[in-house]
C-alpha positions as CSV (number, residue, x, y, z in Angstrom):
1,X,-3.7,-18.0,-6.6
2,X,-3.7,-15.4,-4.1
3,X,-6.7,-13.7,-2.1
4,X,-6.9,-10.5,-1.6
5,X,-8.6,-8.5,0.8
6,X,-10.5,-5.8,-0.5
7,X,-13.1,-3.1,1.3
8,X,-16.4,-2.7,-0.6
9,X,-15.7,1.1,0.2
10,X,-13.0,1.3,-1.9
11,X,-14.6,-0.1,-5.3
12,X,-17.3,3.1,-4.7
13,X,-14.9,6.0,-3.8
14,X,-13.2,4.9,-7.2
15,X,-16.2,4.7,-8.9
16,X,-17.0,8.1,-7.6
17,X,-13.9,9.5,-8.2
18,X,-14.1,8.1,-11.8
19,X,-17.7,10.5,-12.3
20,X,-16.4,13.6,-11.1
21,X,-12.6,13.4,-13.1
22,X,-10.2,12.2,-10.0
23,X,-7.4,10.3,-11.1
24,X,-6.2,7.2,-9.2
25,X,-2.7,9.3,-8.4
26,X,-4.9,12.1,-6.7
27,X,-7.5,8.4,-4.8
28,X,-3.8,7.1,-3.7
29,X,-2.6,9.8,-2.2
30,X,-5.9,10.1,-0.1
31,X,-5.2,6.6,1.1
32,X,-1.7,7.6,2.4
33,X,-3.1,10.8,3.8
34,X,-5.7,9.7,5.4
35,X,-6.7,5.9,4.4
36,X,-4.6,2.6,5.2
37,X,-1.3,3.7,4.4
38,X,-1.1,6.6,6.9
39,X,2.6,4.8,8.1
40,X,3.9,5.9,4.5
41,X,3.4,9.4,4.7
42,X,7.2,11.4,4.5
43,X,7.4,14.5,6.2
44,X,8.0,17.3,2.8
45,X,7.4,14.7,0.5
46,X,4.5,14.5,-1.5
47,X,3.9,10.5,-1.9
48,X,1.2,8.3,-3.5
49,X,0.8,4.4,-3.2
50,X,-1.8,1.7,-2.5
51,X,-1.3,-1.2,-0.2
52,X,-1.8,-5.1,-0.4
53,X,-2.6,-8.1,2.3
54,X,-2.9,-11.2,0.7
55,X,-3.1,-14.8,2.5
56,X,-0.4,-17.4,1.7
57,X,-1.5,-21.0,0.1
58,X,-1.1,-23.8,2.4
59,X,0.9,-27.0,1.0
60,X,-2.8,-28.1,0.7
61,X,-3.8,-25.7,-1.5
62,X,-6.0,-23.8,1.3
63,X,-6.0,-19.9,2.3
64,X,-3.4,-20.0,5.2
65,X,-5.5,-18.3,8.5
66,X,-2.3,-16.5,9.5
67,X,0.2,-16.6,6.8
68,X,0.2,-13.2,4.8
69,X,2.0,-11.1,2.2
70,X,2.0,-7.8,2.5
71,X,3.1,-4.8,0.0
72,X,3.3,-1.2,-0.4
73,X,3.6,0.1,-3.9
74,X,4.0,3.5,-4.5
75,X,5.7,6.5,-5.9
76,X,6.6,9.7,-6.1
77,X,6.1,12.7,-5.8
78,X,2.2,13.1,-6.4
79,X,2.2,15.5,-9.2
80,X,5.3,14.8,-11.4
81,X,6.1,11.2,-10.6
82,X,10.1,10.5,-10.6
83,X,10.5,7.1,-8.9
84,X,8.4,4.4,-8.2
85,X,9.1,1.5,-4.9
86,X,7.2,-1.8,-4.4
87,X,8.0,-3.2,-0.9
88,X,6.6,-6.8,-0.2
89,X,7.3,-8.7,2.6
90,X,6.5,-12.4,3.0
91,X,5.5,-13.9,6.0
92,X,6.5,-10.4,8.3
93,X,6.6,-11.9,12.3
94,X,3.5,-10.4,13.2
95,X,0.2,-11.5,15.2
96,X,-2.5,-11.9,11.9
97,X,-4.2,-8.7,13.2
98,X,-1.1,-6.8,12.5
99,X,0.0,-8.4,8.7
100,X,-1.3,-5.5,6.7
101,X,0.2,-4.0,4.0
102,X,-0.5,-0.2,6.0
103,X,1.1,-1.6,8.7
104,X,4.2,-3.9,7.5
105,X,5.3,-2.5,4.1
106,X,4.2,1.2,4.2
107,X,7.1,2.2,6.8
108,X,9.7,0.4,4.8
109,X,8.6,2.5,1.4
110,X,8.4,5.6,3.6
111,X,12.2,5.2,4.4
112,X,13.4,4.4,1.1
113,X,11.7,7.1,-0.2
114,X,13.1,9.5,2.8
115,X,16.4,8.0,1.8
116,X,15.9,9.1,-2.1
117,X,14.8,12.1,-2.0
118,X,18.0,12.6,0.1
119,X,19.9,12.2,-2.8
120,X,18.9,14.7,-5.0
């Protein structure tokens, strides 16, 4: 099993958002505007995702102290979603302090989406 890291925060700005009619798609694209994921913003492109650090399992079966998987999932754009990436990287060579989804996988889903929306 993996552990995830998770800010208390989080669980009551969607709790909030939940009482006053705010979808998740509107709560992630706050995260990539302005919350963890700022490094998956695309300049035009109106994108939406949630990130994800998770420690690896040591052949011991304990939480590894600087082993980490990290993703970016998200999609776009905001209002009419079209296409959808996941990016996860295991094990990025990184110092621990730096092995965050925001920080590792965001970048890579901001140039594939750059790259997409290209294409049309």
């Amino acid at each position: 099993m993996i552990k995830m890291r998770r800010k208390e925060m989080r669980f009551s700005l969607k709790s909030l958002a939940a009482e006053v009619g705010v979808s998740d798609a509107q709560l992630n694209h706050i995260e990539v505007g302005n919350g963890t994921a700022p490094l998956a913003r695309v300049n035009g492109l109106d994108v939406a995702g949630k990130t994800g650090t998770s420690q690896t399992i040591t052949p011991d079966g304990h939480y590894s102290q600087d082993k980490y998987v990290t993703s970016f999932a998200g999609f776009f754009p905001v209002d009419h979603p079209k296409y959808v990436c996941v990016v996860v990287v295991d094990q990025a060579n990184l110092p621990p302090e730096q092995n965050y989804g925001g920080v590792v996988a965001a970048p890579v889903f901001a140039e594939v989406a750059k790259k997409i929306s290209k294409l049309e």
